[in-house]
C-alpha positions in Angstrom: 119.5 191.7 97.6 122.6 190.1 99.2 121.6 186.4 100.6 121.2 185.1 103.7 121.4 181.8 105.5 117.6 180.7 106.6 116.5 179.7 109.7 113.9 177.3 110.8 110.1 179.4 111.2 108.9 178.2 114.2 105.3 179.4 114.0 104.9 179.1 118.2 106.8 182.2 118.7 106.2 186.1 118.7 102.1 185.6 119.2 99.8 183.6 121.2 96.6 182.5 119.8 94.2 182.6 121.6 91.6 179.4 122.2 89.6 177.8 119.5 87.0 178.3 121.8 87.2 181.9 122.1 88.0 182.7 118.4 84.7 181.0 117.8 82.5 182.3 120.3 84.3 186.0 119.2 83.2 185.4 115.7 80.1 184.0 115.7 78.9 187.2 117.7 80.5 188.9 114.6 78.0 187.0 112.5 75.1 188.7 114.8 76.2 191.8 113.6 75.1 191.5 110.0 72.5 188.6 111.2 69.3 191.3 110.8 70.0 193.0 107.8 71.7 190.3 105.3 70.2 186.6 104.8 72.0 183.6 105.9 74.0 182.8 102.2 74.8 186.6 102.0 76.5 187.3 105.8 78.4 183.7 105.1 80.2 185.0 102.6 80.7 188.8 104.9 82.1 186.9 107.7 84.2 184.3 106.4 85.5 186.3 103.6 87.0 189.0 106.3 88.0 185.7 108.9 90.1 184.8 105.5 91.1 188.3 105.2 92.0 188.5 109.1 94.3 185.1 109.1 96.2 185.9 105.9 97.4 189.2 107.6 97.9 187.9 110.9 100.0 185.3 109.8 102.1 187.7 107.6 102.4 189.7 110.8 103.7 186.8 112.7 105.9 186.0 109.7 107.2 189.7 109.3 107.8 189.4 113.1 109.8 185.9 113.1 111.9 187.3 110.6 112.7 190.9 112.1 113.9 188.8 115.1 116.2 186.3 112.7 118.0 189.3 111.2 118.5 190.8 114.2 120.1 188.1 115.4 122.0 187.7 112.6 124.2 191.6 112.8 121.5 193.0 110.2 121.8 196.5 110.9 118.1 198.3 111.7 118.4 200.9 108.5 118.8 197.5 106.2 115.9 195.9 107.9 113.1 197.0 105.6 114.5 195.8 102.6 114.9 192.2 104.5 111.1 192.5 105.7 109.6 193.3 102.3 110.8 190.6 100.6 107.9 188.0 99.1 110.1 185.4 98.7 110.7 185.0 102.3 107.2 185.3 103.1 106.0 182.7 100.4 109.0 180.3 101.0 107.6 179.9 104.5 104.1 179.1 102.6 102.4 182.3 103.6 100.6 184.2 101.3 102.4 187.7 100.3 100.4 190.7 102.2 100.1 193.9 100.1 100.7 196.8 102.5 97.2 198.5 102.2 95.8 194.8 102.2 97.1 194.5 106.0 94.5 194.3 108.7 96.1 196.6 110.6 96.2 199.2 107.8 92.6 198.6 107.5 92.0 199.3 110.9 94.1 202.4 111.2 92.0 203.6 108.2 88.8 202.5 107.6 86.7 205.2 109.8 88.2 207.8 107.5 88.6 206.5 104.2 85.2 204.3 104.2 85.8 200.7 105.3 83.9 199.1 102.7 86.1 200.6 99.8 88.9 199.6 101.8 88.0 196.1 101.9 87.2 195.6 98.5 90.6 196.9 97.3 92.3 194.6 100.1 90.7 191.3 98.5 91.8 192.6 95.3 95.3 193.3 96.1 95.9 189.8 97.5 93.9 188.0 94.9 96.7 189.7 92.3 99.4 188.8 94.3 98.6 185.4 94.8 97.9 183.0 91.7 96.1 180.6 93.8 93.1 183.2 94.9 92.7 184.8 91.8 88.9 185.6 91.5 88.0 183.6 95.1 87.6 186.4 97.5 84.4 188.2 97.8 84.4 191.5 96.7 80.8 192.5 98.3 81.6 195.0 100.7 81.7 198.7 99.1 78.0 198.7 98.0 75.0 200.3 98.7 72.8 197.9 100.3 75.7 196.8 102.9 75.5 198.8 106.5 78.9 200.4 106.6 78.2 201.3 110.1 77.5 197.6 111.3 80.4 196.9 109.1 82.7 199.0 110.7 82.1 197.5 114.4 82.0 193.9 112.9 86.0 194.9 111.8 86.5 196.3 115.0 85.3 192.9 116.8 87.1 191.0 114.2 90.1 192.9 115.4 90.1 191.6 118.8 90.9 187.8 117.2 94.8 186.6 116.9 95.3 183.8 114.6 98.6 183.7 115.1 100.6 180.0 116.2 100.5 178.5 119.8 103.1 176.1 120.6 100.9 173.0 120.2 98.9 174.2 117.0 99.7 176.8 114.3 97.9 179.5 113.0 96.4 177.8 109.7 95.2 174.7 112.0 93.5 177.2 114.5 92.1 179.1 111.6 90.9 175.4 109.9 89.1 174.5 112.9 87.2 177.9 113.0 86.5 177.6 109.3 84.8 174.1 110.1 83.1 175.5 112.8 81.5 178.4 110.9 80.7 176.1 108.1 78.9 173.4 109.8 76.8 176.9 111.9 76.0 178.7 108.7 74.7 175.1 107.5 72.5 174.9 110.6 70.8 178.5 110.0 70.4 177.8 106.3 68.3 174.5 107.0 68.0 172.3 103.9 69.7 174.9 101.8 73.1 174.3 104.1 73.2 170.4 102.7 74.3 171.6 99.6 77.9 173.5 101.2 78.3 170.8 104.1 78.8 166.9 105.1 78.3 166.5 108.8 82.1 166.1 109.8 81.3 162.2 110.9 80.3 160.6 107.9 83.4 162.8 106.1 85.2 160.6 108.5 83.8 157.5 107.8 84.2 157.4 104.1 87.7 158.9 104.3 88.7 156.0 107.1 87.6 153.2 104.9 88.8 154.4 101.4 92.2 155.3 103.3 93.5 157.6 100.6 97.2 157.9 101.3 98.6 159.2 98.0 96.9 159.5 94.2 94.1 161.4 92.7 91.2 162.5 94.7 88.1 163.7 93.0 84.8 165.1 94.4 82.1 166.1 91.7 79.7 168.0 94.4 82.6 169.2 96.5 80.7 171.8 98.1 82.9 173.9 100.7 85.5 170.8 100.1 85.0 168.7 103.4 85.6 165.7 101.7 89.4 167.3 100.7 89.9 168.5 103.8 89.1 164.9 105.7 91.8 163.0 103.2 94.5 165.8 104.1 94.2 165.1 107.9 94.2 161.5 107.2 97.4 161.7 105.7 98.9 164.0 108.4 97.8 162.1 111.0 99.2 158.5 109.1 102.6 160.1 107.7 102.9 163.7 109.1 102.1 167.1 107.9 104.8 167.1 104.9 102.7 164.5 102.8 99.9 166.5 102.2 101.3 167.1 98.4 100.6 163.0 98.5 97.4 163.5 97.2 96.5 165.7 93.9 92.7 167.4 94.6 90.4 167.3 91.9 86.7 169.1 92.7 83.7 170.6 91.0 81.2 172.6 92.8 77.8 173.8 91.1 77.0 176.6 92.9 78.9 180.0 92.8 79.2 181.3 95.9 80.1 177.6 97.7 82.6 177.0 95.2 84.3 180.1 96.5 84.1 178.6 100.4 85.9 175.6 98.7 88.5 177.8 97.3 89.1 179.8 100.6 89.0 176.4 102.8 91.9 174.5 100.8 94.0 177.7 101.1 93.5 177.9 104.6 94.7 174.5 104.8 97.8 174.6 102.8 96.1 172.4 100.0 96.7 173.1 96.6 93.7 171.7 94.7 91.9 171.9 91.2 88.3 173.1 91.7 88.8 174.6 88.2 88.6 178.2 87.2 85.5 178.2 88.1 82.0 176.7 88.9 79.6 174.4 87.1 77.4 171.6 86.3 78.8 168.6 86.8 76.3 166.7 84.1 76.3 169.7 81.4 79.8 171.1 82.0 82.2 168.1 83.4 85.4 170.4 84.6 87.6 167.0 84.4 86.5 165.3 81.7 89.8 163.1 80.8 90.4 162.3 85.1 90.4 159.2 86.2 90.8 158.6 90.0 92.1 156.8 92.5 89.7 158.1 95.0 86.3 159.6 94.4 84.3 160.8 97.5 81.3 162.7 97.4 77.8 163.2 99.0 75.8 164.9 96.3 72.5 166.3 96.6 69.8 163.5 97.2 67.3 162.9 95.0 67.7 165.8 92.5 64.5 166.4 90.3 66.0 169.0 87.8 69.3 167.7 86.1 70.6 168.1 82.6 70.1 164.8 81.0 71.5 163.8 77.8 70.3 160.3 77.0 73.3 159.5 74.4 75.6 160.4 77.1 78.3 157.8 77.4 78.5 157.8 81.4 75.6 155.8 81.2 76.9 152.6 80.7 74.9 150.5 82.6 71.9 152.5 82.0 69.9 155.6 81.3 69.1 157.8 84.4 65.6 158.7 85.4 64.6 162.4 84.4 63.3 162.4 87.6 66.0 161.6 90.0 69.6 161.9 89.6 71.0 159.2 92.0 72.3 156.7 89.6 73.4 159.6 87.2 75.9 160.6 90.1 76.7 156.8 90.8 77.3 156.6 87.3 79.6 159.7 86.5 81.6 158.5 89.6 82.2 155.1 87.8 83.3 156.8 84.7 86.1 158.6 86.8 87.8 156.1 88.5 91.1 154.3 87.4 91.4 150.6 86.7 92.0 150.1 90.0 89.7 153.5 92.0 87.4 152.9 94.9 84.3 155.0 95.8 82.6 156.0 98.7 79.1 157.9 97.9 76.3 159.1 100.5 73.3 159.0 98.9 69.7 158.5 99.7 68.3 154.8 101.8 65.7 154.7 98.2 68.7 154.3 96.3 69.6 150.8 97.9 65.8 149.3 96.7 64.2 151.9 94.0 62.7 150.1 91.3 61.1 152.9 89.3 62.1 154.3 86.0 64.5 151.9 85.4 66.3 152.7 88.7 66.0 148.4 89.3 67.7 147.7 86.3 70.9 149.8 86.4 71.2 148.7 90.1 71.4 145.0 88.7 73.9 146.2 86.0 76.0 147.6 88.5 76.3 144.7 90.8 76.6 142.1 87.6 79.6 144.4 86.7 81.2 143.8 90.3 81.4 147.4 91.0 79.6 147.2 94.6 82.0 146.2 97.5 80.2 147.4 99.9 76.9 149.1 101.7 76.1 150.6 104.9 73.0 151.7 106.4 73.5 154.7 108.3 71.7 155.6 111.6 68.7 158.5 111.4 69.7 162.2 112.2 72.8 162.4 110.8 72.1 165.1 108.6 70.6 168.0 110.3 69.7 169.3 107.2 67.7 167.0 105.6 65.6 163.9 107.2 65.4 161.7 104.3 67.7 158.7 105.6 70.6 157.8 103.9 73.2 154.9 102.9 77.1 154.7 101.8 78.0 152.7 99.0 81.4 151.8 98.8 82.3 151.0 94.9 85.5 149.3 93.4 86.7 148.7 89.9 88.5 145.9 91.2 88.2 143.7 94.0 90.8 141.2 93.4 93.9 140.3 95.5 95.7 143.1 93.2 99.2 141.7 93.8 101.4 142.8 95.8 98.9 144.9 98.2 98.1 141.2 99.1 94.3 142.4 99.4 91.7 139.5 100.1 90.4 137.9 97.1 86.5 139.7 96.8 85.3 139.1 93.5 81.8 138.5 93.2 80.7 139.5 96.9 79.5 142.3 98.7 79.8 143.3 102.7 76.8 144.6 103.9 76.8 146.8 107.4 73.8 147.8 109.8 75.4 151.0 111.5 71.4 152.0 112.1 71.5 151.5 115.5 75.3 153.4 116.3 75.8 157.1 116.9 75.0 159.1 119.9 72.7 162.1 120.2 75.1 165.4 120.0 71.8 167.2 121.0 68.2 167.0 120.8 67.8 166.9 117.0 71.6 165.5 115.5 73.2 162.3 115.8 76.9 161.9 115.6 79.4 158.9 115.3 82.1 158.8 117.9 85.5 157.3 117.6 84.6 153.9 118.9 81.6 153.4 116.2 83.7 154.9 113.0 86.7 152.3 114.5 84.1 149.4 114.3 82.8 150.2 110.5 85.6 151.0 108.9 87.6 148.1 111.1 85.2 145.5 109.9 85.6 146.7 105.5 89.5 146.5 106.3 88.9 143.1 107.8 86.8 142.2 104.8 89.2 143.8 102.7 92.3 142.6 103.9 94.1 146.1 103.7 97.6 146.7 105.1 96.0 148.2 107.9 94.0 145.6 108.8 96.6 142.8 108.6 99.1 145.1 110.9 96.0 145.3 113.7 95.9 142.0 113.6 92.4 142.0 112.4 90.0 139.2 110.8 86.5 138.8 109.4 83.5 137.4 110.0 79.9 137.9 109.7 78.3 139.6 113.1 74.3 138.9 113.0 72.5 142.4 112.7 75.6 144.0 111.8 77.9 142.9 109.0 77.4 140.0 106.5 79.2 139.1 103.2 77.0 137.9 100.7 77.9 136.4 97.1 76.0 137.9 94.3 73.7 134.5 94.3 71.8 135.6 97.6 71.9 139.5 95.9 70.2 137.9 93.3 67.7 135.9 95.4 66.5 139.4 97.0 66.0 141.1 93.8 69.5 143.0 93.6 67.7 145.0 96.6 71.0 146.2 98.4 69.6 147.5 101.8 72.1 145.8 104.6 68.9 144.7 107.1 68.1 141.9 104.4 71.1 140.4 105.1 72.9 140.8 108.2 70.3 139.2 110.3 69.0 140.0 113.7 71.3 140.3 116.4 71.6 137.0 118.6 71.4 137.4 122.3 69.8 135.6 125.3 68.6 138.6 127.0 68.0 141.9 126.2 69.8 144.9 128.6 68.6 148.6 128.4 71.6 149.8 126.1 70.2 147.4 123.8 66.4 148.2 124.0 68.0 151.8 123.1 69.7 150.2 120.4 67.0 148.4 118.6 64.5 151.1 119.3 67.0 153.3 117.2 67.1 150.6 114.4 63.5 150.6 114.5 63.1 154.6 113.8 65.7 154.4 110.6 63.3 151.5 109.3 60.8 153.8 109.5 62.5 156.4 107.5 63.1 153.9 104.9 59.7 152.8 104.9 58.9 156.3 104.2 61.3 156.7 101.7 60.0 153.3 99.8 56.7 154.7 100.3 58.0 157.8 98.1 59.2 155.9 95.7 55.7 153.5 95.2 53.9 156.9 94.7 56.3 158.1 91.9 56.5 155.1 89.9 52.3 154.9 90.8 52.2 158.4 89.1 54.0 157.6 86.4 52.4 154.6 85.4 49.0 156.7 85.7 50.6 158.7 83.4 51.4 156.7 81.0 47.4 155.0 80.7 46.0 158.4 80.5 48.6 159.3 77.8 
């Protein structure tokens, strides 16, 4: 085929999108549709699978469109046209995935009330997952069978129809179609309760951790990735810090336990425009380690608190400070994420507020090891109802394999100390039962650990540190010692000094209250194990 000179794609012509708002709202009445007959993991995977299905074609459609206007302008004559329009190359040199014709929505839709929708599905996820490399065996295939109303499925294509995901001039299609993504994500892991923590990090404590690790280029690595929030944070970091062409900055590493999450990771980079390496497929991160020889610049996960049932291989050498409980796999996670990281990787980990004090099953003594080793920068007590999933209250640690001035990234000189924050009382109620952080309280945390820090960032703001009673203090390993290498923030940071007390603050320490009384409830959790155990061991 003869060449051509390109021109720019401007992805804000040919078709309007319409509002996020309206996308949403269209799409979550799809979800009703298969709501009564298919449980909550099962319709998931029906309705984002064909919202993935829907944005793929509609933005080969705008592509196709874009370029049938170029060669027209351009003298090609209309008979040559065709050959032009059905080239890949000018489809995936624009960075959208290449459409097989009977993999087109609008071939489905022409189709799919006489040749059985289902069947027509089914082949369209196969045809694209052949023709493009990155979503070989991701798409779900779970349309053509038995159990699956083809009637309901019919009209939730036709409703599916009525959504453009095309460009608008202030955001294109794969942002609108992100945003939707997110939005379905963080509403399937509403319905699914408990079950949902183990796809989705509330979008605010994604934030946080992303904010105060900063990760503008290297190797990111998440070993409970879930539907890949955490990958998805660091690449709007970097757009928003040095524009949308730096994604590629960062290299994606992932692993995701569960089968059918792992494929909502897969679909949810692509929709982005990230290429990352979830491997080529699931599995246990403790039994099966996907990236065994990694080591990371950046490791960022929130893995499920507290887990009971984990493979656990004593000689393992991950345990270097220690042999994890069979009982709970907190410091088994804390413990892999150490192993990953580079000589000079930082952490950020959400786990659970017991993991800050525990002291059973030798939970205590690897905590000690870890901060003797220097690998705790810092901890922060987050407020209650966070998590709509789960109540159990729960902490970041922040960990570092070195906290030296590190040359010449002129970083403050942290060896042997560790900044403690009280967020506890921050947040504001979204609704009646979840908490959120706005922009002015993720500002203030991650602000005060660049202040502490001395980052770049920090230093261009003008910013400095210095303790705040009752809500940051930077303690050497001396006083960590003194409290028992207990690392939960309200030991240390003091009560907040004031002459008078005014009703925001009432509010506040009536907050800070409630989260102690999670903790105390988590603590109490932990008495009665290592009670139980001990019990165990007299009658043994």
């Amino acid at each position: 085929m003869p060449p051509r000179k390109k021109k720019p794609t401007d992805q804000a012509e040919l078709f309007t999108a319409s509002t996020p708002k309206e996308i949403q709202d269209l799409l979550w009445k799809a979800a009703d549709k298969l709501r009564g007959s298919i449980d909550a993991a099962q319709y998931k995977e029906f309705v984002l699978g064909l919202i993935f299905l829907k944005y793929v074609s509609d933005a080969f459609e705008e592509r196709r469109n874009q370029l049938a206007k170029e060669l027209t302008e351009e003298g090609i004559a209309e008979d040559r046209l065709d050959d032009f329009l059905e080239d890949r190359d000018e489809y995936t040199g624009a960075h959208v995935f290449w459409v097989p014709e009977n993999a087109r929505w609008s071939w489905i839709a022409t189709h799919a009330k006489a040749q059985g929708v289902g069947k027509l599905l089914d082949d369209a996820m196969d045809a694209i997952m052949r023709e493009n490399a990155s979503l070989t065996g991701v798409l779900p295939k779970i349309f053509n069978q038995d159990r699956v109303d083809q009637k309901r499925l019919g009209e939730l294509v036709d409703l599916i129809s009525d959504a453009r995901f095309g460009g608008s001039e202030d955001k294109p299609a794969q942002d609108l179609l992100g945003e939707v993504y997110e939005y379905f994500l963080g509403n399937f892991a509403r319905a699914e309760g408990k079950r949902g923590g183990e796809f989705y990090t509330p979008s605010s404590v994604v934030r946080l951790i992303v904010e105060i690790l900063e990760p503008y280029e290297g190797r990111v690595y998440d070993p409970a990735c879930g539907s890949g929030g955490m990958f998805i944070q660091a690449a709007k970091f970097i757009e928003a810090h040095r524009g949308r062409g730096h994604k590629s900055d960062l290299s994606i590493y992932g692993q995701e336990l569960n089968e059918r999450t792992w494929r909502l990771a897969k679909m949810n980079l692509a929709i982005h425009g990230i290429d990352g390496n979830l491997s080529s497929r699931w599995g246990d991160t403790f039994a099966d380690d996907k990236h065994a020889d990694l080591k990371a610049d950046f490791v960022m996960a929130n893995p499920p608190f507290n887990v009971k049932d984990w493979h656990r291989d004593e000689s393992d050498p991950r345990w270097k400070y220690g042999t994890p409980p069979k009982n709970n796999a907190n410091y088994a996670w804390l413990q892999h994420m150490i192993s990953k990281l580079g000589e000079k990787g930082t952490a950020g980990v959400v786990l659970a507020n017991g993991s800050m004090s525990s002291q059973s099953s030798g939970e205590g003594e690897i905590r000690q090891a870890l901060i003797e080793a220097d690998l705790v920068a810092c901890m922060v007590a987050l407020p209650p109802q966070l998590f709509r999933t789960t109540q159990i209250p729960a902490c970041l640690w922040f960990l570092s394999k070195d906290k030296s001035p590190q040359g010449p990234r002129r970083l403050d000189d942290r060896r042997g100390e560790i900044l403690f924050i009280d967020a506890r009382g921050m947040g504001e109620m979204a609704d009646r039962t979840e908490r959120i952080l706005p922009e002015t309280d993720l500002r203030k945390i991650a602000d005060t650990y660049h202040a502490w820090r001395g980052t770049a960032s920090a230093r261009e703001a003008g910013l400095s540190y210095e303790d705040t009673p009752g809500f940051c203090y930077s303690s050497d390993l001396e006083r960590v010692r003194e409290h028992g290498y207990v690392l939960t923030p309200g030991r240390y940071v003091g009560a907040v000094e004031s002459e008078g007390e005014d009703a925001e603050a009432v509010a506040e320490r009536i907050s800070k209250l409630t989260a102690e009384l999670y903790e105390l409830f988590g603590q109490s959790d932990d008495l009665q194990r290592t009670v139980r155990e001990q019990l165990g061991r007299t009658h043994a």
